[in-house]
Phi, psi and omega in degrees: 000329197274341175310275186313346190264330171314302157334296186293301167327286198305306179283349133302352168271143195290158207273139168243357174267167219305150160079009233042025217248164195276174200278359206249325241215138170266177140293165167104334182083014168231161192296137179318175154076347205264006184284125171107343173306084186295171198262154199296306186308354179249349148316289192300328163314302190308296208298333202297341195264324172291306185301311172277003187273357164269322180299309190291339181261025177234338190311304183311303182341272164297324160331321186297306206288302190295355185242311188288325168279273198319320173302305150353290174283313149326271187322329180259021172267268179353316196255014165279354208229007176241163176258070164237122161271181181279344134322281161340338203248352176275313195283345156084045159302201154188105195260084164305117162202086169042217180267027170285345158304310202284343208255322187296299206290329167286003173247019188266108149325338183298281181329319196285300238261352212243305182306316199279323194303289181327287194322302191293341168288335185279326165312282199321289206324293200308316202272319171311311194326297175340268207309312176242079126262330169273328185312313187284332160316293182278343213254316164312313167314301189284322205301174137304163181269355171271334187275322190302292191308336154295295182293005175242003161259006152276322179317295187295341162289334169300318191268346141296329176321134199281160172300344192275330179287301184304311218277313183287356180250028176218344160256008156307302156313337185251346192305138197291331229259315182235039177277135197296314227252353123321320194282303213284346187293299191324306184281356184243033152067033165262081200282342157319296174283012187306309171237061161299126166298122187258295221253048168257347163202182206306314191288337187250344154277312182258032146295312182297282193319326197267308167343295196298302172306339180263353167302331150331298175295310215302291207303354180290302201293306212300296181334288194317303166308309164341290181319325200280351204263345159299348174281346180248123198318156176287353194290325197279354169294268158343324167266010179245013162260316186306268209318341206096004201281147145270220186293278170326312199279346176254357160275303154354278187278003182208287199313279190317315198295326190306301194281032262216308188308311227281343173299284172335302213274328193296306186319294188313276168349292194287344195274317183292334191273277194297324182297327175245035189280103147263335167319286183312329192264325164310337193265321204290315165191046201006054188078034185241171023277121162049041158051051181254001184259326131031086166248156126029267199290302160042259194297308207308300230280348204253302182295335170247351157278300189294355199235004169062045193238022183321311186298351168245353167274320169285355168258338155295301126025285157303329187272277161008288189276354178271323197271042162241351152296338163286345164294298183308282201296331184316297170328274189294349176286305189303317178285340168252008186289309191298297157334320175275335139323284147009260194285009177262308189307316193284000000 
């Protein structure tokens, strides 16, 4: 009934449109409003060009990437799959032999102990880095602007120094013979260390080496954290101190929870940054005492240059990046596991 009484309305009402034309309809047979509209099929013209202008400014990126990384890596997958030594590599053979690099190093004891070494040096570094990165972080937060400007033009001078430059003023500093921190051990009446060896045995090189690296590391989290933390309102402070929250309990509940990608993304960063740090530990004693200091890039760099092994330094090489692709995906698993939280939270 409610149809029909609409119905009756709508053909009793008087035509308002311009010339007598219904009120929906121009001349000409198109509708109001609709001039000047394009039709979805002159969207998608219009739009396809808009749509390929990200590809075309990523193109050079990747052309780049693809002739200085990728070609690289081919080649050292090809000679990962060869036996060449320096016959070979004088005489310009090419002796293939499958997957025998790979099965002698995954059948090496060598190889395990060099791995798990690597994992357990690369953990200590990342969790010292973390911690007082956040630590050095929350402490830039809290400062006056004259001391915050002291500690981030020191921070930023540690973190421009080259690697090669920092390693040599840490083994000046570490030298058994003038090194300053055996002389102040001495003066602080540990008279043992006067002419301690630091690279003399395993523990005590990557004691130098773990030193040298999160020193390094460190002004990368803290700044970075500094920032972020300027990004989280004050209100969630203030109102978790009217609760009563200390210290611990407001980082807990309001710093971390905020900061939780840029925690993910620093994390990620530094276990990929310390797992393939070489220079320092090559300059420091090159992987000795008796080659017991020894990660993953190392061992490639010691079996296929120092051991003339190419075809094995590059399958090592190759095993190297695969287990930091199992890191990486672990890494994005965990980031869209957060994301789905996320939005299962909103």
């Amino acid at each position: 009934m409610a149809v029909q009484l609409d119905d009756a309305a709508d053909k009793a009402a008087p035509r308002t449109g311009k010339g007598d034309a219904p009120p929906g309809r121009r001349r000409g047979g198109r509708r109001a409003g609709s001039s000047g509209t394009p039709s979805a099929s002159a969207r998608r013209t219009a739009s396809a060009p808009a749509r390929r202008t990200p590809y075309l400014l990523l193109l050079p990126a990747l052309l780049a990437t693809a002739v200085f990384l990728g070609w690289p890596m081919v080649r050292n997958l090809l000679l990962s799959f060869q036996n060449l030594n320096m016959k070979e590599l004088i005489q310009h053979l090419t002796d293939w032999r499958g997957t025998g690099n790979y099965q002698e190093i995954l059948g090496s004891e060598q190889f395990w102990r060099v791995t798990s070494r690597t994992v357990v040096f690369t953990a200590v570094n990342v969790v010292l880095i973390m911690v007082l990165g956040v630590l050095i972080g929350l402490l830039l937060a809290r400062l006056g602007t004259l001391m915050r400007l002291v500690l981030s033009a020191a921070l930023v001078l540690a973190w421009a120094m080259p690697v090669i430059a920092a390693t040599t003023v840490f083994q000046w500093l570490f030298d058994s013979r003038y090194g300053v921190v055996n002389w102040v051990l001495d003066r602080l009446g540990r008279h043992s260390m006067a002419h301690y060896d630091w690279v003399g045995s395993q523990l005590s090189t990557f004691f130098v080496i773990t030193v040298l690296i999160v020193w390094q590391s460190l002004p990368f989290v803290a700044l970075n954290l500094y920032a972020a933390t300027t990004t989280i309102p004050k209100e969630l402070y203030e109102a978790a101190r009217m609760d009563g929250a200390g210290t611990w309990k407001v980082f807990t509940s309001v710093t971390f929870p905020f900061l939780k990608p840029f925690f993910l993304a620093t994390t990620f960063l530094e276990i990929i940054w310390v797992f393939k740090a070489f220079p320092q530990i090559f300059a420091i004693n090159q992987g000795g005492p008796d080659r017991l200091t020894e990660t993953l890039p190392i061992y490639a760099f010691t079996e296929g240059v120092g051991n003339l092994h190419f075809g094995m330094g590059a399958a090592i090489s190759l095993l190297t990046i695969v287990v930091l692709l199992v890191m990486t995906a672990y890494y994005l698993r965990l980031t869209f596991k957060q994301e789905q939280q996320e939005e299962n939270g909103l």
